[in-house]
C-alpha positions as CSV (number, residue, x, y, z in Angstrom):
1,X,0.0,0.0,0.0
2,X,1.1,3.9,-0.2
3,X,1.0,5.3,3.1
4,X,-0.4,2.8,5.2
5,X,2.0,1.1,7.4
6,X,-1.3,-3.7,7.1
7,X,-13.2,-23.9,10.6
8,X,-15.4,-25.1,11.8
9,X,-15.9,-28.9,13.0
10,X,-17.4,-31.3,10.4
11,X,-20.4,-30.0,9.2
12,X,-23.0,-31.3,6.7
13,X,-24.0,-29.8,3.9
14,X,-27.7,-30.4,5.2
15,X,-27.0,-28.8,8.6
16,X,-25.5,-25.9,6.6
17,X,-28.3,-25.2,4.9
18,X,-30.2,-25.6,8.3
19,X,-28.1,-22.8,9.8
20,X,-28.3,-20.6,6.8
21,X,-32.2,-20.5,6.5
22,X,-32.4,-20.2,10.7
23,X,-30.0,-17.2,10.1
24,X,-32.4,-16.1,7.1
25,X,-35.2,-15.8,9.3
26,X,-33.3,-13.9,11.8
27,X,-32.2,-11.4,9.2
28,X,-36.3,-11.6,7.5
29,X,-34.2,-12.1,4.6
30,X,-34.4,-15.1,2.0
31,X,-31.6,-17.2,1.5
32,X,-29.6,-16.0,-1.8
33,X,-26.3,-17.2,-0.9
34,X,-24.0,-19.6,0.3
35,X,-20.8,-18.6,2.5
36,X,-19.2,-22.0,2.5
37,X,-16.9,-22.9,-0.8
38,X,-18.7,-26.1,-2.4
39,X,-17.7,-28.4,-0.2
40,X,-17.1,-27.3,3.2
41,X,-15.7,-30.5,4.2
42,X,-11.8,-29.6,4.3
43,X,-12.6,-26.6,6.2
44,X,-14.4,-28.5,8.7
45,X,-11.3,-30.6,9.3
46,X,-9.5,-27.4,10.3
47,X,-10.9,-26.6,13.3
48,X,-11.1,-30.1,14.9
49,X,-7.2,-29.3,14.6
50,X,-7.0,-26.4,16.2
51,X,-4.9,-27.7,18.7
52,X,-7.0,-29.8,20.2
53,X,-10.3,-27.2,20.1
54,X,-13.5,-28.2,18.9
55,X,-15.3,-25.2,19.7
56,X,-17.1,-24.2,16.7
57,X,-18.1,-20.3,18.2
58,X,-13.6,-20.1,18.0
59,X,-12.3,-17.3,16.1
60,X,-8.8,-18.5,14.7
61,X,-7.3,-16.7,12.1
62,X,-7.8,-13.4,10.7
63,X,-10.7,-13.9,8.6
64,X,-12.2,-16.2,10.6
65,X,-12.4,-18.9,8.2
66,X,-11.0,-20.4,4.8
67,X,-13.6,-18.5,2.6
68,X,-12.7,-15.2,4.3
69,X,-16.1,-14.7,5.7
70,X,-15.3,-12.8,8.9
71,X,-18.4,-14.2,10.3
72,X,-19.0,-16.1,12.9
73,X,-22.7,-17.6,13.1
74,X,-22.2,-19.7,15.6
75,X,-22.4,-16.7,17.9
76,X,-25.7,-17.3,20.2
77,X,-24.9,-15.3,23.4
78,X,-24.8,-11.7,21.9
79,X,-28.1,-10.9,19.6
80,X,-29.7,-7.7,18.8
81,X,-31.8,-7.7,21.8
82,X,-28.8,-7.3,24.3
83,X,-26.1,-6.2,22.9
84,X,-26.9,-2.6,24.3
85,X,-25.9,-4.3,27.7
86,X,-22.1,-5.1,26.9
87,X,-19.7,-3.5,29.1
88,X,-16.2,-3.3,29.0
89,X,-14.5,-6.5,31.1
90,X,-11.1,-6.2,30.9
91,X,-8.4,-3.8,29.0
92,X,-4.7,-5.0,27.9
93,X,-2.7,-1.6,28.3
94,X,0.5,-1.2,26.1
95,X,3.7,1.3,27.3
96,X,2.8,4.5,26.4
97,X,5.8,5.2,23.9
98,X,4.8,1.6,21.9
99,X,3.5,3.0,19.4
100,X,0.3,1.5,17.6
101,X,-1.7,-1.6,17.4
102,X,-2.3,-3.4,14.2
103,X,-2.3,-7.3,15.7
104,X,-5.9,-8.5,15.5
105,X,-6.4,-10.9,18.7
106,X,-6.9,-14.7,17.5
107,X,-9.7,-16.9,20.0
108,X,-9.4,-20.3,20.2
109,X,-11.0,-21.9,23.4
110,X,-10.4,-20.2,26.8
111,X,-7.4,-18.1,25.2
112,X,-7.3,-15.1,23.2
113,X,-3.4,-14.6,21.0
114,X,-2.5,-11.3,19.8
115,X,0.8,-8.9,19.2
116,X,1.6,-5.9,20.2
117,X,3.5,-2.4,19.7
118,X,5.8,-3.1,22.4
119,X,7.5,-6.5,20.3
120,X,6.0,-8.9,22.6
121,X,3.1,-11.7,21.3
122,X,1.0,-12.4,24.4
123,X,-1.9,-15.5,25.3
124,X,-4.1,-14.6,28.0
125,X,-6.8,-16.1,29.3
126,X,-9.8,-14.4,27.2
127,X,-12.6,-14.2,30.0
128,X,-10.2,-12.3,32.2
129,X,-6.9,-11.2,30.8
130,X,-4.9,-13.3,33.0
131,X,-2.0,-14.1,31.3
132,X,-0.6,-17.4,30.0
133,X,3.0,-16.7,28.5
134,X,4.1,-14.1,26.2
135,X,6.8,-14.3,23.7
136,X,9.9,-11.8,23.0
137,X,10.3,-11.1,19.3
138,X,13.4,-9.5,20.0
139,X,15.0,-13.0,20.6
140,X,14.6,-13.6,16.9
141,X,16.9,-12.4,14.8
142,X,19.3,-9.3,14.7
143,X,17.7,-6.5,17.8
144,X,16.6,-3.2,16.1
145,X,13.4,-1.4,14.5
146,X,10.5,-3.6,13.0
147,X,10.6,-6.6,15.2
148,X,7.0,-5.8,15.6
149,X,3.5,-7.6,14.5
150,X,2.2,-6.5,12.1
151,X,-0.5,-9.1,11.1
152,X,-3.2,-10.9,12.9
153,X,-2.4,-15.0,13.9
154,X,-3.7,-18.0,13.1
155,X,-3.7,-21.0,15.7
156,X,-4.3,-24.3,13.9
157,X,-2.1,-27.8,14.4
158,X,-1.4,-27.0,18.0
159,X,0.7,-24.0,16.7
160,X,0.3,-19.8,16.4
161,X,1.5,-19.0,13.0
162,X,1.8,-14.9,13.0
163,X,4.6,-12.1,10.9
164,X,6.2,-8.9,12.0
165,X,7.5,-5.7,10.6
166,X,11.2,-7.3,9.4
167,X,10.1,-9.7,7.3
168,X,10.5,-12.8,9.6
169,X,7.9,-15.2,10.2
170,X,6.7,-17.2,13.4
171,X,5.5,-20.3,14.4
172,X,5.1,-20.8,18.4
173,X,3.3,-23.8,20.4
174,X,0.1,-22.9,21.1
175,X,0.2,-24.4,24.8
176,X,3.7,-23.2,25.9
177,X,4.6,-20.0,23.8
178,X,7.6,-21.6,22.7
179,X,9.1,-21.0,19.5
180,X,8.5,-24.1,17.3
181,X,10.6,-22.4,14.5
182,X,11.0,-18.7,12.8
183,X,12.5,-17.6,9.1
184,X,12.9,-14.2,7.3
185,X,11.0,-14.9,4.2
186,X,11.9,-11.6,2.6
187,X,15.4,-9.8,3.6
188,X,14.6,-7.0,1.2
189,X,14.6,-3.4,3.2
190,X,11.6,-2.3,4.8
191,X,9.9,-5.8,3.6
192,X,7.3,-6.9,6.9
193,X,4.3,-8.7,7.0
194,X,1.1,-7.4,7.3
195,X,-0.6,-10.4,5.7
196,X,-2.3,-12.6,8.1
197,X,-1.3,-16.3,7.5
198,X,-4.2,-18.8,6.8
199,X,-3.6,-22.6,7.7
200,X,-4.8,-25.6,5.4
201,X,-3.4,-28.9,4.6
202,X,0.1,-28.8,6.6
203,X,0.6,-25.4,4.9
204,X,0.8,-22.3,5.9
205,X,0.4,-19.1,2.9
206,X,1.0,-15.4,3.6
207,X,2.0,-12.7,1.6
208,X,4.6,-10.1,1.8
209,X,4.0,-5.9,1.4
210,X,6.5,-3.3,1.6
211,X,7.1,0.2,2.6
212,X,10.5,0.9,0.6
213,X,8.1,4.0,-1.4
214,X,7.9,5.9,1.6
215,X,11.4,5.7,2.3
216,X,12.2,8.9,0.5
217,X,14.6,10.6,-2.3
218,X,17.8,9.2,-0.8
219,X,16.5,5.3,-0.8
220,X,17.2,3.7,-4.6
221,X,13.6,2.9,-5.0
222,X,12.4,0.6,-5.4
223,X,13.6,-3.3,-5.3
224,X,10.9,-5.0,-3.2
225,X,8.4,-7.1,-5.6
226,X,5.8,-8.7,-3.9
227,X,4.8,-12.1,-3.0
228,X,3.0,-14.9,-1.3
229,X,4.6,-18.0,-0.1
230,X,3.6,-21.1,1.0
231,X,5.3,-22.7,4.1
232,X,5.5,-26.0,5.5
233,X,3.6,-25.3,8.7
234,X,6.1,-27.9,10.8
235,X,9.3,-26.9,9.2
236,X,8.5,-23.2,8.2
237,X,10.6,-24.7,5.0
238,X,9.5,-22.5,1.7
239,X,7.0,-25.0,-0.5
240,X,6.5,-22.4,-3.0
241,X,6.2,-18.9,-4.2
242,X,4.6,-16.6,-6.1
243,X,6.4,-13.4,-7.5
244,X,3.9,-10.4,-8.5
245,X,6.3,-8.4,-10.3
246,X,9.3,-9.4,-12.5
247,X,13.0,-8.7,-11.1
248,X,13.7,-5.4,-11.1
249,X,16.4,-4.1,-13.0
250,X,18.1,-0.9,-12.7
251,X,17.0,1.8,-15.0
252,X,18.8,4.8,-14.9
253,X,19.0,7.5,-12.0
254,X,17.2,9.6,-10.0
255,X,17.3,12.9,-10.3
256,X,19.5,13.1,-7.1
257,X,21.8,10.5,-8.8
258,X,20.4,7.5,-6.8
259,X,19.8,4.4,-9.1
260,X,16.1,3.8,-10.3
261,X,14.9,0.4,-10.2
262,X,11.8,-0.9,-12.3
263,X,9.2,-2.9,-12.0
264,X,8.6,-3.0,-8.2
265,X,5.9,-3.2,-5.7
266,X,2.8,-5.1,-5.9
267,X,2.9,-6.2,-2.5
268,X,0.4,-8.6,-0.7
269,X,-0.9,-7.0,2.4
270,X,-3.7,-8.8,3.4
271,X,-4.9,-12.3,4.4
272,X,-5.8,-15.0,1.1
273,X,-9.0,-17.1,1.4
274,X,-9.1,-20.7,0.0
275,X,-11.2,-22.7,-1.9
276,X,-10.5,-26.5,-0.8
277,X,-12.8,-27.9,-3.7
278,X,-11.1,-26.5,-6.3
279,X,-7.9,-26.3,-4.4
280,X,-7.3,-22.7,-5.4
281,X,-6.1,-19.6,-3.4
282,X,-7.6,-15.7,-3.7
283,X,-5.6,-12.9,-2.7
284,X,-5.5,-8.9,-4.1
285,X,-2.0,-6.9,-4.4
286,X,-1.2,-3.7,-4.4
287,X,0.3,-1.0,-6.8
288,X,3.3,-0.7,-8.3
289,X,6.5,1.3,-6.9
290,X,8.0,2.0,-10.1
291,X,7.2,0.5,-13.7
292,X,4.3,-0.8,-14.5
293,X,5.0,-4.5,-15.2
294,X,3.1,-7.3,-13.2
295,X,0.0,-8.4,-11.3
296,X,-0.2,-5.0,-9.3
297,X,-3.9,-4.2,-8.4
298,X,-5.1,-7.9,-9.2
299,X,-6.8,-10.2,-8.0
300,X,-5.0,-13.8,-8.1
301,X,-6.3,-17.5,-8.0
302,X,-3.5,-19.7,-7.5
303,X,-3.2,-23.1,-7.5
304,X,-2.5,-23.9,-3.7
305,X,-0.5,-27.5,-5.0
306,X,2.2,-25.5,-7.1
307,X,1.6,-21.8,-6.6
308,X,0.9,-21.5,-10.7
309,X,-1.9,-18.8,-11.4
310,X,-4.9,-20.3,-12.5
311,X,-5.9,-16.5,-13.0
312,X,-5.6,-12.8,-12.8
313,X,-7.4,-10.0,-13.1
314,X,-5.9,-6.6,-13.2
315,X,-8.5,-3.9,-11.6
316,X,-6.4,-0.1,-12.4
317,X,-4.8,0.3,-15.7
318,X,-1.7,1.8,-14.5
319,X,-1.0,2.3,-10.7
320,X,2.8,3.6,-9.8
321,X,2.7,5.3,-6.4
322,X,5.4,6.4,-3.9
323,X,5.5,9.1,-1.4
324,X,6.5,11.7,-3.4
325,X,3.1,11.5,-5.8
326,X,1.3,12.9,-2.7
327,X,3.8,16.2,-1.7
328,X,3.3,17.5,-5.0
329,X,6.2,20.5,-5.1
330,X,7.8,21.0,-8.1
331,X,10.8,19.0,-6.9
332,X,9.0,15.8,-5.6
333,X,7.3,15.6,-9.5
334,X,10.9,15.0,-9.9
335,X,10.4,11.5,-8.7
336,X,6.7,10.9,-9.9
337,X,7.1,11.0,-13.1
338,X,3.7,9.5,-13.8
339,X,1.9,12.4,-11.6
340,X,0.9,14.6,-14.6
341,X,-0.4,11.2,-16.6
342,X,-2.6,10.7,-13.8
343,X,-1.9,6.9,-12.9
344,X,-0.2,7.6,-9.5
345,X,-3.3,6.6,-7.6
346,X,-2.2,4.4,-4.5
347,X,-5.2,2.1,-5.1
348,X,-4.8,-1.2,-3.5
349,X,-6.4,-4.2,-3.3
350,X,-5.4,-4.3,0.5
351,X,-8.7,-6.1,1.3
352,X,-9.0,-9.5,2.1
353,X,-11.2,-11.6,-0.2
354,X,-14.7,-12.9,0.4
355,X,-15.5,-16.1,-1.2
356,X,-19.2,-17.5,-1.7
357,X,-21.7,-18.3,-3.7
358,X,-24.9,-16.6,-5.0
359,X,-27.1,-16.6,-8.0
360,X,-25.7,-20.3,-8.8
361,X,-22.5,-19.2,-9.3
362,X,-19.1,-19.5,-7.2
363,X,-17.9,-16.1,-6.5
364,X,-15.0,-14.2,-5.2
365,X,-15.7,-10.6,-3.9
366,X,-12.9,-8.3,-2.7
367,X,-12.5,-4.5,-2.0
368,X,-10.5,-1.8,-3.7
369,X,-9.1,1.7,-2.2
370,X,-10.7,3.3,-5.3
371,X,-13.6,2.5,-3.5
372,X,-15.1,-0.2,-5.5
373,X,-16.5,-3.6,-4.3
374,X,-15.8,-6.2,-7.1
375,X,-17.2,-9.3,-7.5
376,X,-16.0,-12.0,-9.7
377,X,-16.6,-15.9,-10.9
378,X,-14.0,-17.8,-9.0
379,X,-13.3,-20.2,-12.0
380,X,-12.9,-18.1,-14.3
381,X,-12.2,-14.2,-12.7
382,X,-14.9,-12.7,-15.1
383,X,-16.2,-9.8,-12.9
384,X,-19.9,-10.3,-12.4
385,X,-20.7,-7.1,-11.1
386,X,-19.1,-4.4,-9.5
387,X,-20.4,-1.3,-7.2
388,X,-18.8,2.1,-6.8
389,X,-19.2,2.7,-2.8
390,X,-17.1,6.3,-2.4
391,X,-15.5,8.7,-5.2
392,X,-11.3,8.1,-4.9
393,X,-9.0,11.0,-3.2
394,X,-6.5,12.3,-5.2
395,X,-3.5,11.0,-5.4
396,X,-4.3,8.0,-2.8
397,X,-7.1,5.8,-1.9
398,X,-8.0,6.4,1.9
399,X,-11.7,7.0,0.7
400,X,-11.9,3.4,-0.5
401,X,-12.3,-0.1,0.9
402,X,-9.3,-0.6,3.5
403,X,-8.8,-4.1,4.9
404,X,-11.7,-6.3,4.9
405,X,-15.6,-6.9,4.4
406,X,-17.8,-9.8,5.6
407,X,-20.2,-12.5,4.4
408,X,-22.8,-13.7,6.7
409,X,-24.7,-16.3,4.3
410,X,-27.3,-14.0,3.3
411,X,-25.5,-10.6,2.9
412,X,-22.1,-9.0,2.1
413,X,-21.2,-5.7,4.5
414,X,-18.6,-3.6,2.9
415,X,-17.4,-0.2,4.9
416,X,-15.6,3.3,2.8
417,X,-12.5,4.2,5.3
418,X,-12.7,8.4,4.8
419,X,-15.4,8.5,2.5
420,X,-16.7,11.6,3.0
421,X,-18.2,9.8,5.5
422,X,-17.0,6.7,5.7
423,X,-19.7,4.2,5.5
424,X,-21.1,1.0,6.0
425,X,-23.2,-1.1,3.0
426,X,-25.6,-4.3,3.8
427,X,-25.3,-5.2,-0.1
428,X,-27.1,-8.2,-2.2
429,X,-23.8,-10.8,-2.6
430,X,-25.8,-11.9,-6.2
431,X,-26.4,-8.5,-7.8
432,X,-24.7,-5.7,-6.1
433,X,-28.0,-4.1,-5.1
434,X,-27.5,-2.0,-1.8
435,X,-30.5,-2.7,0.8
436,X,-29.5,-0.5,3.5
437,X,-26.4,2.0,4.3
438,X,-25.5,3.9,7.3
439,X,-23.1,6.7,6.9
440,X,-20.4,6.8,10.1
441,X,-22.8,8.7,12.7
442,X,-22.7,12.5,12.3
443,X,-21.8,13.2,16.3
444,X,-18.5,10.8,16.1
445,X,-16.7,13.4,16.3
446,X,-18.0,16.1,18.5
447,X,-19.5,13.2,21.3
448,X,-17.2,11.3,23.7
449,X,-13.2,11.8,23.5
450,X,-12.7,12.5,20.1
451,X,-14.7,15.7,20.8
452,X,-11.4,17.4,22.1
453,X,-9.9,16.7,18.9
454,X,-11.6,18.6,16.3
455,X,-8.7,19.1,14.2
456,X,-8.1,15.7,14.2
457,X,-10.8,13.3,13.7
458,X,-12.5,11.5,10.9
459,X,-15.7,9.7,10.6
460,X,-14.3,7.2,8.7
461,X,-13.8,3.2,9.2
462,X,-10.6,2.0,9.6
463,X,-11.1,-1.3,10.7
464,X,-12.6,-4.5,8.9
465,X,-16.3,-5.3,9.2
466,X,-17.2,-8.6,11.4
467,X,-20.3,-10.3,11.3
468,X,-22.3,-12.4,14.0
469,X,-26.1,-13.4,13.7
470,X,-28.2,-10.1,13.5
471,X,-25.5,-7.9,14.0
472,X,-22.7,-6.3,12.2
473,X,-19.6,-4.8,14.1
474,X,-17.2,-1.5,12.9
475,X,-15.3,0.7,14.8
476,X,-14.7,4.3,13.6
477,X,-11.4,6.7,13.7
478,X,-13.8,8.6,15.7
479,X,-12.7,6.4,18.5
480,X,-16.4,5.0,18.6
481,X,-16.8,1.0,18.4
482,X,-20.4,0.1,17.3
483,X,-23.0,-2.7,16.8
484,X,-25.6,-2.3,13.7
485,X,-28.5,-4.2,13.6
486,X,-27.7,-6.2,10.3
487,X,-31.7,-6.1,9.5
488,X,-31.7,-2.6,9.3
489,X,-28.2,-0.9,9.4
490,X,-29.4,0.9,13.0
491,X,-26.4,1.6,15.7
492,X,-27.8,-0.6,18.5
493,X,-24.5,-0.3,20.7
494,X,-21.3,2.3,21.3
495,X,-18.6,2.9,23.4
496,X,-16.0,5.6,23.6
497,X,-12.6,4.4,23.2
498,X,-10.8,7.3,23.9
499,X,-11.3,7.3,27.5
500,X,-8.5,6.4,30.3
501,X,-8.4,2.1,31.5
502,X,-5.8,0.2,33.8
503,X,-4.4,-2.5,32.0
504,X,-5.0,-6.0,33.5
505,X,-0.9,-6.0,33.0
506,X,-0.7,-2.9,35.5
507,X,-0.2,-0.4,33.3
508,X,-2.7,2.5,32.2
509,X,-4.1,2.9,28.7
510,X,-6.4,5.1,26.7
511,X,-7.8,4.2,23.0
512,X,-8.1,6.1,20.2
513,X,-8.8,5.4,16.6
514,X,-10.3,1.9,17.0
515,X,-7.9,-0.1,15.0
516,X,-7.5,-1.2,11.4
517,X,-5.4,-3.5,9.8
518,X,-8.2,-5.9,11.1
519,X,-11.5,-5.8,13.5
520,X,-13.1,-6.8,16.3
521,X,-13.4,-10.3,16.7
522,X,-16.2,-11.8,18.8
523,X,-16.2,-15.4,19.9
524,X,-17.7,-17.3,22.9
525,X,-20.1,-14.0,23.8
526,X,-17.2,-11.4,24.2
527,X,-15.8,-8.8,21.5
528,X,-12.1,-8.2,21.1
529,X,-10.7,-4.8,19.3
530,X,-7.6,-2.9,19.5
531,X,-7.8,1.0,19.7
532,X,-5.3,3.5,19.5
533,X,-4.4,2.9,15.5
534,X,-2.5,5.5,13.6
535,X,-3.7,8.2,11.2
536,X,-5.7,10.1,14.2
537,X,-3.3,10.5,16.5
538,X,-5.1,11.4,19.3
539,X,-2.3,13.5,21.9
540,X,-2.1,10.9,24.5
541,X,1.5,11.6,26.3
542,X,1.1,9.6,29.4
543,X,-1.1,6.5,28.3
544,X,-0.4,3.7,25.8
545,X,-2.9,2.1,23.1
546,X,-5.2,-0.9,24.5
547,X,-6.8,-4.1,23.7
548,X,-10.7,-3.8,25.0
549,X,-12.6,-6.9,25.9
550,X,-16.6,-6.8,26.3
551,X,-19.0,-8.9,27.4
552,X,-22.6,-8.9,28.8
């Protein structure tokens, strides 16, 4: 990206149309759609693996599940009717200089797993906060900037899988917090991963994203291409991988003399989704550095066997973005050469896909920082439909679709980050028809903390959407986290982040933006988010970011 930074048990396919019609008549919807791949089968498997846990209401990985649904229907305890009762439990406090959160907590059984500013990845009990064991990412590798997570975990096999800001990836016992093994996958500089690994078949896949365009006129930009790899998941030995960009080759100089290296970029910042039927992987990339050679913008399907593409789609033209494009003084044009042509647009696919099926068809839906929602047929990536959400910035999509949407089995709710406002979309998954949207509440930002902060808040949604029966979940960079009645697109619930806590861990804390780079995760009647995130940086000298548990 430009400036930013980042299974069920065996279920029948009768019992899974069952659970979809109950959820229908929740919702007063009829059923139109399907969130499980054709055969849920393999994806059942996973979470009988899960080290052990059979709990189906878990929340494991990042998007919750192999299709990328960031649902989770088997949530009972918290329904429309009470959610106006949840009340904070417990708060995770970070040291005040940390800096900001971007782990999204993984829940599977009693424990909730999550990373944080301060280089540590903790498991704590996820009723109270008591903690478990925590793990020290500076052990890993040489000490200095970036040892840092970056993504959100996934616990399967008895193990945590999870990336940081160097480029090295993890893999610790679930029980102990032990390291199991670690490798850098990318030694490129300013390579991290803000990809959230997903977990099928003794493999682990994640991707690999970049910040080398914001490094400035004295950095020979760029040579980072993106990728995804997939790893044994007991060895962490490299199966596969899958280059979005050819090797860059040095093309001439900089204006300042410093060599100029094309193509680059195109990395893969969020989480894939997998089909296990057709034994093919979906992820988006993001824009090219320099050039404008490879998948950048695309959407991929790759065979999960060999890492071959079955298909891309390219959604921009030509997208070559680095810091420079957005300055805009006559020097920085300098070193956006393609500002004037009007293709240095910063828009991403940084969302994480959706996979399911509607209207007959298999489907693969994934949002865009130009602000679209594109949906296309998973065998063949011929888009289907696609709908325009919020009009593009200049120069740099923060209007547009940020990290992720969610599928409940009847609906797809897609939010705009600065939109003008931001807001969030309860759209038809077969046709693209909106039923209901609710623009980020007018009084975000002159109610609660954020009120004391004209200058710098934004009613805009940062965060991923979650899902749970009759409900949908988004925080704002207004500080506020909310429940919306997924009937109707009503707020039925919100709390003020940005308001002083005491850590469980002894320390004090205060939220701000409520988080992105993921969302709130709800499992076993309690919701998880991270607040504090970057972009509204709310002055907050004496208290550190948090992690905010609620229950009823």
């Amino acid at each position: 990206m430009g400036s930013r930074s980042t299974r069920r048990g065996r279920v029948l396919r009768s019992t899974a149309v069952v659970a979809a019609s109950c959820l229908a008549l929740l919702l007063n919807t009829p059923v139109v759609a399907s969130a499980a791949p054709p055969d849920d089968t393999a994806q059942a498997t996973e979470t009988t693996a899960l080290g052990g846990s059979s709990f189906p209401g878990d929340w494991p990985s990042w998007q919750k599940d192999l299709s990328g649904s960031r649902s989770n229907p088997f949530e009972r305890r918290l329904t429309p009717a009470n959610v106006g009762k949840l009340k904070l439990k417990w708060a995770f406090a970070y040291p005040k200089n940390a800096g900001t959160p971007h782990s999204q907590p993984a829940v599977v059984g009693d424990t909730i797993y999550f990373g944080a500013p301060d280089g540590h990845f903790y498991a704590r009990d996820a009723r109270t906060g008591a903690a478990k064991w925590d793990f020290d990412l500076g052990t890993v590798g040489p000490a200095g900037y970036g040892a840092v997570v970056q993504d959100g975990a996934a616990v399967s096999g008895g193990k945590v899988y999870f990336g940081d800001g160097r480029g090295y990836f993890y893999a610790l016992d679930q029980r102990t917090g032990k390291l199991a093994w670690a490798r850098q996958i990318d030694t490129e500089v300013a390579a991290g991963v803000t990809s959230s690994p997903i977990v099928y078949g003794g493999r682990v896949y994640v991707g690999v994203s970049s910040g080398q365009n914001i490094l400035g006129k004295t950095f020979p930009c760029c040579t980072f291409r993106g990728h995804i790899d997939a790893l044994n998941a007991e060895t962490g030995e490299q199966v596969w991988r899958y280059y979005t960009v050819p090797e860059p080759k040095q093309n001439g100089t900089w204006p300042n003399g410093v060599p100029r290296y094309e193509p680059s970029g195109a990395g893969v910042w969020s989480t894939p989704a997998i089909d296990p039927v057709t034994r093919t992987l979906y992820v988006g990339t993001g824009q090219n550095y320099t050039g404008s050679a490879g998948n950048y913008d695309s959407v991929l399907a790759l065979d999960i066997t060999t890492g071959k593409a079955r298909w891309t789609r390219k959604m921009t033209d030509v997208d070559t973005w680095r810091i420079e494009c957005s300055a805009r003084t006559p020097e920085d044009r300098q070193y956006c050469p393609n500002l004037d042509e009007g293709t240095a647009l910063d828009f991403d696919l940084g969302a994480a896909p959706n996979l399911f099926r509607a209207g007959g068809r298999h489907l693969v839906g994934i949002g865009q920082k130009a602000g679209v929602y594109h949906v296309l047929d998973a065998r063949t990536g011929k888009i289907v439909w696609q709908r325009q959400l919020s009009e593009p910035m200049p120069s740099g999509g923060l209007s547009g679709i940020q990290w992720g949407t969610s599928f409940d089995g009847q609906r797809l709710y897609v939010s705009t980050y600065m939109g003008r406002p931001g807001t969030l979309f309860a759209i038809n998954p077969a046709d693209g028809h909106i039923i209901w949207k609710t623009p980020n509440p007018a009084d975000g930002c002159t109610t609660g903390g954020a009120a004391q902060y004209p200058a710098v808040c934004q009613l805009g949604h940062g965060p991923a959407v979650t899902t749970t029966p009759g409900l949908v979940w988004l925080g704002s960079m207004d500080g506020k986290m909310r429940a919306y009645s997924a009937r109707t697109g009503e707020v039925l619930w919100t709390h003020d982040t940005i308001t002083e806590v005491q850590g469980v861990n002894g320390l004090p804390g205060r939220g701000g933006a409520v988080s992105g780079a993921g969302g709130a995760v709800v499992s076993h009647g309690m919701v998880y988010i991270h607040s504090g995130y970057m972009f509204t940086p709310y002055p907050n000298p004496d208290h550190g970011s948090v992690l905010l548990a609620f229950g009823l």
